[in-house]
C-alpha positions in Angstrom: 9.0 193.4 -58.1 7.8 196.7 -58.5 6.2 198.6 -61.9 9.6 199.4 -63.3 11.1 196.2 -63.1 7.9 194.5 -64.0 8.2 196.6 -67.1 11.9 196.0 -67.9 11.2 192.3 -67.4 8.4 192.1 -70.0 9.8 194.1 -72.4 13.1 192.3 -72.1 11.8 188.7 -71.5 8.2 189.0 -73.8 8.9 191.5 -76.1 12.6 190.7 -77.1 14.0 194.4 -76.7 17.5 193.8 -75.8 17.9 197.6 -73.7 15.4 199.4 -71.8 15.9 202.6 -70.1 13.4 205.6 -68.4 14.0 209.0 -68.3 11.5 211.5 -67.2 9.1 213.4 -69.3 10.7 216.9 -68.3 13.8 216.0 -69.3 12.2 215.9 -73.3 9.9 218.3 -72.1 9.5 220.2 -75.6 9.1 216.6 -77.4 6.3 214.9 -75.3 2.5 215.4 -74.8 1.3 217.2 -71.5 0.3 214.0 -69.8 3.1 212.0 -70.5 5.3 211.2 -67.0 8.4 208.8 -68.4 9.9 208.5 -71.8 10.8 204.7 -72.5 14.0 204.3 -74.5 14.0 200.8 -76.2 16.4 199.0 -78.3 17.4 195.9 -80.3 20.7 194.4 -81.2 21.9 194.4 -85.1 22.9 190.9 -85.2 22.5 190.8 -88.6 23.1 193.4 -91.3 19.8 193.0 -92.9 18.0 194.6 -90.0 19.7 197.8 -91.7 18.0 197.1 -94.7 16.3 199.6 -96.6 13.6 198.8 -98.9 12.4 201.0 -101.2 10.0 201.7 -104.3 8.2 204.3 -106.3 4.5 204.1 -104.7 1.5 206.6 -105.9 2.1 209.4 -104.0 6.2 209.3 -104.3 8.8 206.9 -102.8 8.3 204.5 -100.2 10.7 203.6 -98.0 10.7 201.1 -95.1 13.5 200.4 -92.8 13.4 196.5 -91.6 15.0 197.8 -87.7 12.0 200.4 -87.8 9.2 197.5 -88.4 10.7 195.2 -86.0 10.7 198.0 -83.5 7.3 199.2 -84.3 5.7 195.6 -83.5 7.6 195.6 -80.2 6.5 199.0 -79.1 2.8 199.1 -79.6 2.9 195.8 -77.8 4.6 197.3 -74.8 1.7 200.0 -75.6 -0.8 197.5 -75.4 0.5 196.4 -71.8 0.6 199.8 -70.2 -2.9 200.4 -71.5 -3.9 197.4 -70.6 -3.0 197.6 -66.8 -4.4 201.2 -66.9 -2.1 203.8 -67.8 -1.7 205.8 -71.1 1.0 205.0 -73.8 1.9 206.3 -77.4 4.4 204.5 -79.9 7.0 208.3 -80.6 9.6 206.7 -83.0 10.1 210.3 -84.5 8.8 212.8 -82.6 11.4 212.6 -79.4 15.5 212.9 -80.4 16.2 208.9 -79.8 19.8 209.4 -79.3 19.8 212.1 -76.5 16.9 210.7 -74.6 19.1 207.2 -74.7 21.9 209.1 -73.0 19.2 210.7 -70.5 17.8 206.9 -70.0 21.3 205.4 -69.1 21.2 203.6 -72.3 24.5 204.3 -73.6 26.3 207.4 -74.3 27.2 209.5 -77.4 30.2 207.9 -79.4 32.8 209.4 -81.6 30.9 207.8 -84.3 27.2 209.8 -83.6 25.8 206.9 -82.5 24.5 205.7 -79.2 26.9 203.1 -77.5 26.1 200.4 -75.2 28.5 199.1 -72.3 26.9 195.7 -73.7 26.2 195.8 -77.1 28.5 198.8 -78.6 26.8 201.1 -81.0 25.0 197.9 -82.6 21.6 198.6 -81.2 18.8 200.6 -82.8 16.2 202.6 -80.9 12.8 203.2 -80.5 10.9 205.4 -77.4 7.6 205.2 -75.8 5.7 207.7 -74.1 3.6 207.1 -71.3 1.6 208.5 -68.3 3.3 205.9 -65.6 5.5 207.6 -62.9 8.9 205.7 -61.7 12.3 206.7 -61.2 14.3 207.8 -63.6 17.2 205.7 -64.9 20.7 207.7 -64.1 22.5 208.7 -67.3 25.8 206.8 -68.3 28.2 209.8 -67.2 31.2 208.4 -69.0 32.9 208.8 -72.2 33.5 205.1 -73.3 35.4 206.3 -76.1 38.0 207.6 -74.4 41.1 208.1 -76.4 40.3 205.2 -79.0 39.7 206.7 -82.7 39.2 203.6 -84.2 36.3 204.8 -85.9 37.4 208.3 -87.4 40.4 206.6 -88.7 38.7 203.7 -90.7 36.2 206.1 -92.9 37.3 206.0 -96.4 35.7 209.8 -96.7 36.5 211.3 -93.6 32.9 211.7 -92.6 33.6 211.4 -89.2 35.5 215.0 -89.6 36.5 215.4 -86.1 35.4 213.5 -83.0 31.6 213.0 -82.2 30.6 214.9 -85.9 29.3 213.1 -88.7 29.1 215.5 -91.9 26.4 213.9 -93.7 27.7 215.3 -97.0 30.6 213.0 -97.2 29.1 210.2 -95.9 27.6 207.4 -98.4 24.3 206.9 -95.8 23.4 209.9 -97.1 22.9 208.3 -100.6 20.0 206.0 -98.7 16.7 206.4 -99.6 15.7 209.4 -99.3 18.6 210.9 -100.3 20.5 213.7 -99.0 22.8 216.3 -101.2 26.5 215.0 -100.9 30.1 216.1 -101.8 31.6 215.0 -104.4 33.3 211.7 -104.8 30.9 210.3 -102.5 28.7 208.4 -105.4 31.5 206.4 -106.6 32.7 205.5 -103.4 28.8 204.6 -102.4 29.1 201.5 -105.3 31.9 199.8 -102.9 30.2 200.3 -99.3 26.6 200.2 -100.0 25.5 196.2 -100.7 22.5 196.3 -102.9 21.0 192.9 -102.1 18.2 193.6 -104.7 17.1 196.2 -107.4 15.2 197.9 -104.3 16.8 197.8 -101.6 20.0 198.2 -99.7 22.6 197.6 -96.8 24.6 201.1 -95.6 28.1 201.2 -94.7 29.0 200.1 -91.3 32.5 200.6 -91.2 32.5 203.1 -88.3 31.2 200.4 -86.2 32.4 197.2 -87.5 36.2 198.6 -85.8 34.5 199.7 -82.7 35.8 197.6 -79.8 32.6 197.5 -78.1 30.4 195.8 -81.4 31.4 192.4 -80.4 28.5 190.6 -82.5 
């Protein structure tokens, strides 16, 4: 087996990521640290609606906010950081700092859907990403050159608020996410409609609509 697969194999099989893909460092070039080689694009499955969960709450220095997917991903990352260090190469958890979405497409991880959202040939738009950065060298992972949307428009059909405004586009002003902590400015009618497709499990926290990819044909879970 040789260092890539090794490293598929434990992040897959010890770590639990469901999707693992590698695209090189130039590719992200303005996003990554001098030394790093290979961006790793890892990713879990949504199996539940609570890994969407936010939870939020008025701290000290302003709001905290923690997203349950993020934490779970977190734990999994800096263990696959722990790894790479550990059998001598460099590593850095970048949950933020590289564009998760078009280094997934770069990684063969999924392409861009109708909906804005990464989707999988195995697990639809249901996954949730997180990257790594590291000094190891191996071949790149070829992007999925295919539009798996095709003609469908299940998803731009089934907003109530026509967020999805044309194919691919998201306007973030008439969607209820927006209302998530932290908020984000938003059109009008959009704060009503929020009290129907946000759940709010508890006083401080909350579940965002999903209804773009509960009608995709590839969410199967």
């Amino acid at each position: 087996m040789n260092l890539k697969d090794a490293l598929r194999d434990y992040s897959i099989n010890e770590l639990g990521f469901n999707v693992i893909g590698f695209t090189s460092a130039d590719s992200l070039k303005s996003y990554v640290d001098a030394w790093a080689k290979t961006v790793v694009i890892a990713g879990i499955v949504v199996w539940d609606e609570l890994f969407d969960a936010v939870i939020y709450r008025n701290g000290r220095s302003g709001l905290d906010v923690y997203y349950v997917y993020e934490v779970i991903l977190a734990e999994k990352a800096l263990k696959l950081c722990m790894h790479l260090r550990e059998i001598g190469f460099k590593a850095k958890h970048e949950p933020y700092r590289i564009p998760l979405k078009v280094a997934a497409s770069k990684a063969g991880v999924g392409c861009y859907g109708k909906n804005s959202l990464i989707i999988n040939l195995a697990y639809g738009s249901k996954i949730r990403l997180t990257s790594v950065v590291t000094n190891v060298e191996v071949e790149p992972d070829p992007p999925l050159n295919e539009d798996l949307c095709r003609g469908c428009t299940r998803c731009v059909e089934a907003c109530p608020l026509n967020a999805i405004h044309e194919p691919y586009k998201v306007d973030p002003q008439r969607c209820v996410n927006s209302l998530l902590p932290p908020p984000r400015e938003v059109s009008e009618g959009v704060v009503e409609a929020s009290k129907r497709l946000i759940k709010r499990p508890t006083r401080g926290s909350a579940i965002p609509c999903m209804i773009c990819q509960n009608v995709c044909p590839y969410n199967r879970l």
